[in-house]
C-alpha positions as a Markdown table, in Angstrom:
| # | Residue | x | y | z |
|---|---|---|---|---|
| 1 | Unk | 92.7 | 98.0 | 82.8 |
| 2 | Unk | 89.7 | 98.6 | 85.0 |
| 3 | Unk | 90.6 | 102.0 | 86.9 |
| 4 | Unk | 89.3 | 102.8 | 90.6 |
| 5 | Unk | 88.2 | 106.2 | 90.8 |
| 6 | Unk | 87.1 | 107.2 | 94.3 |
| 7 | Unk | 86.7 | 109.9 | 97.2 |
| 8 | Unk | 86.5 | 109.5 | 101.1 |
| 9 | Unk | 85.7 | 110.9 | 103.8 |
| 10 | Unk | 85.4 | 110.5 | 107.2 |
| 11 | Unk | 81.8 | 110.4 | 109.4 |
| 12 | Unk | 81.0 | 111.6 | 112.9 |
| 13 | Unk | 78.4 | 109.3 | 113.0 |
| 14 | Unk | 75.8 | 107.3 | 110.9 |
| 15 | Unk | 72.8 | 105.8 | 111.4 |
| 16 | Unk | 72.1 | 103.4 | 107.9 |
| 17 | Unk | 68.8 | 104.5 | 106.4 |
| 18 | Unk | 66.4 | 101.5 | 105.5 |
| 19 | Unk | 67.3 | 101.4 | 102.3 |
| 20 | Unk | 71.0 | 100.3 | 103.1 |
| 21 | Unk | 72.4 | 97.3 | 102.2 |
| 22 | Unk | 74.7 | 95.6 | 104.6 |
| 23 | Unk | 77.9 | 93.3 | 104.1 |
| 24 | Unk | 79.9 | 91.9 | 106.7 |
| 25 | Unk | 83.5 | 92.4 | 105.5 |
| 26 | Unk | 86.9 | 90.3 | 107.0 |
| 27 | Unk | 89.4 | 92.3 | 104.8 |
| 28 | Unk | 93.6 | 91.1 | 105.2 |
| 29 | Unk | 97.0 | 92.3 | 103.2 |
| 30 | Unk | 99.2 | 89.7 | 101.5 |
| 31 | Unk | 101.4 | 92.3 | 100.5 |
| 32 | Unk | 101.5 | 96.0 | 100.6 |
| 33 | Unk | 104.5 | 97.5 | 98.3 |
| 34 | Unk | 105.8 | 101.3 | 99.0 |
| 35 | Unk | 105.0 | 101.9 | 95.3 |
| 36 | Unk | 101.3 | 101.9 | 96.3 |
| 37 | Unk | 100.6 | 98.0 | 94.9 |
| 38 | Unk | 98.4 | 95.9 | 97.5 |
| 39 | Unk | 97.6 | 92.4 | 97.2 |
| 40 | Unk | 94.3 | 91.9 | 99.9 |
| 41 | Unk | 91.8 | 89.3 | 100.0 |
| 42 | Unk | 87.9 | 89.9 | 101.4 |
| 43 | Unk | 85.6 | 87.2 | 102.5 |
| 44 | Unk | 82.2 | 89.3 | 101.9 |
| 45 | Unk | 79.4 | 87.6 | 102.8 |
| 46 | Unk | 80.3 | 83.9 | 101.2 |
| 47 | Unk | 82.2 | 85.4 | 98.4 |
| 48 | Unk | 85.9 | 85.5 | 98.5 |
| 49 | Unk | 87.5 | 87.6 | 96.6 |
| 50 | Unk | 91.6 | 88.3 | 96.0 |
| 51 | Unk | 92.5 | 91.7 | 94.6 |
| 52 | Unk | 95.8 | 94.1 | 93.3 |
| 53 | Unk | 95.3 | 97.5 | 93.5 |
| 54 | Unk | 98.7 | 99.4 | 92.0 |
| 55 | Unk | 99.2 | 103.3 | 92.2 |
| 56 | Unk | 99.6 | 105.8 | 94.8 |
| 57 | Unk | 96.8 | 107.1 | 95.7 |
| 58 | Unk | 96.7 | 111.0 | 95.9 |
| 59 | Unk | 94.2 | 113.6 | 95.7 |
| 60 | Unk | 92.1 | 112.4 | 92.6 |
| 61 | Unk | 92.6 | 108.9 | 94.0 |
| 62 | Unk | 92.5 | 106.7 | 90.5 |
| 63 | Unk | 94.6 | 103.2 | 91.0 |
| 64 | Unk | 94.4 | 100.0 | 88.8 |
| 65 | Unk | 92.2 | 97.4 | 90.3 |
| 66 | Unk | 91.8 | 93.8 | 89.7 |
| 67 | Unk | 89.7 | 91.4 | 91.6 |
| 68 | Unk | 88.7 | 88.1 | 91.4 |
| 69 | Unk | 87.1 | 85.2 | 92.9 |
| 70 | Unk | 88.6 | 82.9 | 95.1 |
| 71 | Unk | 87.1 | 79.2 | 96.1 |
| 72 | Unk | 86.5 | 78.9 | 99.8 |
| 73 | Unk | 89.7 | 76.5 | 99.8 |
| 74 | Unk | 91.9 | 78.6 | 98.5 |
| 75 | Unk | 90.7 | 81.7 | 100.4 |
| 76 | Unk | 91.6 | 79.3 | 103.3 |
| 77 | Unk | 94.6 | 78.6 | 102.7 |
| 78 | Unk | 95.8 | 82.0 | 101.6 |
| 79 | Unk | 94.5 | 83.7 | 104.9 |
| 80 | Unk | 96.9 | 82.9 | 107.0 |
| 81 | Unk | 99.1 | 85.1 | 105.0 |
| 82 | Unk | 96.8 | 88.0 | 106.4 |
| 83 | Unk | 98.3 | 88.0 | 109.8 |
| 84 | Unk | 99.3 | 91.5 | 111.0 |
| 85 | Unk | 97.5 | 93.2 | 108.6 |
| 86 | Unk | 93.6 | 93.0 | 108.8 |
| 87 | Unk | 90.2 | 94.5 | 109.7 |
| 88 | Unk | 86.9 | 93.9 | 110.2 |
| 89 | Unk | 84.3 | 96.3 | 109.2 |
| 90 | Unk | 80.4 | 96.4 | 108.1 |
| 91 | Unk | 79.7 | 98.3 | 104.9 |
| 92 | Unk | 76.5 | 100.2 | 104.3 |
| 93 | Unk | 75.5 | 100.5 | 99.8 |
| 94 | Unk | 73.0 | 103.1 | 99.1 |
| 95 | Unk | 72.3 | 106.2 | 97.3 |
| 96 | Unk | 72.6 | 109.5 | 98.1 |
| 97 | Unk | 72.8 | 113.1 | 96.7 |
| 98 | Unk | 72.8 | 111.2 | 93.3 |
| 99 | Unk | 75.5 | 108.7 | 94.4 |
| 100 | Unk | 75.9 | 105.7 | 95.3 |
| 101 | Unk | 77.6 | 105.9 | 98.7 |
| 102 | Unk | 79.3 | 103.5 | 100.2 |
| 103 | Unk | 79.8 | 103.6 | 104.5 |
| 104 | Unk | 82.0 | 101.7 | 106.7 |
| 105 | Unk | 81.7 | 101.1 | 110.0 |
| 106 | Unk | 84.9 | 99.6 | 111.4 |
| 107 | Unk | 85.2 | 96.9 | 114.2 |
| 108 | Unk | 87.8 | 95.4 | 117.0 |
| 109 | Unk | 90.9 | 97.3 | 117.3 |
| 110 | Unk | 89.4 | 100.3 | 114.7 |
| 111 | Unk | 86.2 | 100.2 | 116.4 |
| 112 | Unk | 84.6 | 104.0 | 116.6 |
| 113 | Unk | 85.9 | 104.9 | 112.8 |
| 114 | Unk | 83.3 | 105.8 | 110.1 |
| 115 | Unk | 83.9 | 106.1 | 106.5 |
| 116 | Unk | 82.3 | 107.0 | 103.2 |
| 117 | Unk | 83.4 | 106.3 | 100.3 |
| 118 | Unk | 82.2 | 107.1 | 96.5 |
| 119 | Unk | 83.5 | 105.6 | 93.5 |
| 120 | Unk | 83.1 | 107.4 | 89.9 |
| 121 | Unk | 83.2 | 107.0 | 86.0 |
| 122 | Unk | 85.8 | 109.5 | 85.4 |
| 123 | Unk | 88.2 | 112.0 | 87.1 |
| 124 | Unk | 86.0 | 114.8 | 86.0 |
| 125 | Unk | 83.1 | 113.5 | 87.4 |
| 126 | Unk | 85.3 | 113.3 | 91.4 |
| 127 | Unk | 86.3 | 116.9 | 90.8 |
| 128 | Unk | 82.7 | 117.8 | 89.9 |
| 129 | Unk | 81.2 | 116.1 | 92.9 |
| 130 | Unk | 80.3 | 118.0 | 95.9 |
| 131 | Unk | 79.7 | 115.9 | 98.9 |
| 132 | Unk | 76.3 | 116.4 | 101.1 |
| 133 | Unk | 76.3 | 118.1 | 104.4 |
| 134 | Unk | 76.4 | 114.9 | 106.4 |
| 135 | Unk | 79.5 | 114.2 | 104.6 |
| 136 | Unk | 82.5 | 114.9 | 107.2 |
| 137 | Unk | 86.6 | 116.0 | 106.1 |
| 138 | Unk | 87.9 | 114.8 | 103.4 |
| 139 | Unk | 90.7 | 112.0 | 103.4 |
| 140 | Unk | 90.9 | 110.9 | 99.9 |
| 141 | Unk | 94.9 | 110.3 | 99.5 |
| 142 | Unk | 95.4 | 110.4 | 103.4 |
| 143 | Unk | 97.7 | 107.1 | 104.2 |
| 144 | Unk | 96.7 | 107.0 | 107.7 |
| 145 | Unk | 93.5 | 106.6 | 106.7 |
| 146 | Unk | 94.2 | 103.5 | 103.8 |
| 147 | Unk | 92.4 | 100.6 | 104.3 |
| 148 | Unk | 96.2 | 98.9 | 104.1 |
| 149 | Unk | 97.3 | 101.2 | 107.1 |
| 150 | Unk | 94.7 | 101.1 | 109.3 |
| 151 | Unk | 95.0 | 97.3 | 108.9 |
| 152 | Unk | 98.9 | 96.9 | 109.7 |
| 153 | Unk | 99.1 | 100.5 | 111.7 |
| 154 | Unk | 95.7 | 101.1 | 113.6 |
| 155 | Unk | 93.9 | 103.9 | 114.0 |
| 156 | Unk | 95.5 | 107.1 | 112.7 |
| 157 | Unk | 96.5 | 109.4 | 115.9 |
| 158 | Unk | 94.7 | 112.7 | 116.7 |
């Protein structure tokens, strides 16, 4: 099973260096289970793509993941599906501090949030890692700050 092994945080601001690459992302919940399963579906770019994430995420944030591509038809008809639980946001791929770093920039309703993610090979190697300076708090394993929150709940309150 492949395994998602990640650690966020959040960003008081960002400015993408020139070696970022940026992807528009329209990102909506099918279903969203209280055991911590998700069923979401991402037009990136002109990729569509359905994926299950199952687990609670906590502190060393590892969940199953499975993606795969949709056509364009079927990502049209399943969208609708979405309603009430989306967001828009532009990510930002490039390294840093050794990592590849991944930033979001939210839009509409969660406009003004900044994230960063980093994904890794193993738990030891998320334990190990020690984010750079630019880096802000730490919400790996906060629900308010789920992808699958702030899309059915908005942004999480002060």
């Amino acid at each position: 099973m492949p395994l998602e092994i990640e650690r966020k945080f959040r960003l008081d601001a960002f400015e993408p260096p020139e070696t970022a690459v940026r992807q528009h992302i329209d990102q909506g919940y099918i279903a969203i289970n209280d055991d911590g399963t998700e069923v979401r579906l991402r037009r990136i770019g002109g990729s569509h793509v359905l994926g299950v994430k199952r687990g609670k995420a906590g502190a060393s944030a590892v969940r199953v993941e499975v993606e795969r591509e949709l056509g364009e038809e079927e990502f049209t008809e399943l969208w609708p599906a979405t309603e009430g639980a989306r967001l828009l946001k532009d990510r930002y791929t490039f390294d840093s501090a050794g990592v590849t770093v991944e930033v979001d920039v939210y839009q509409g309703e969660l406009a003004g949030l900044l994230t960063v993610e980093v994904e890794f090979g193993s738990v030891a190697e998320a334990e190990a890692f020690t984010p750079p300076d630019w880096f802000g708090a730490e919400i790996t394993g906060v629900a308010a700050y789920k992808n699958q929150t702030l899309a059915t709940r908005g942004l999480p309150q002060a």
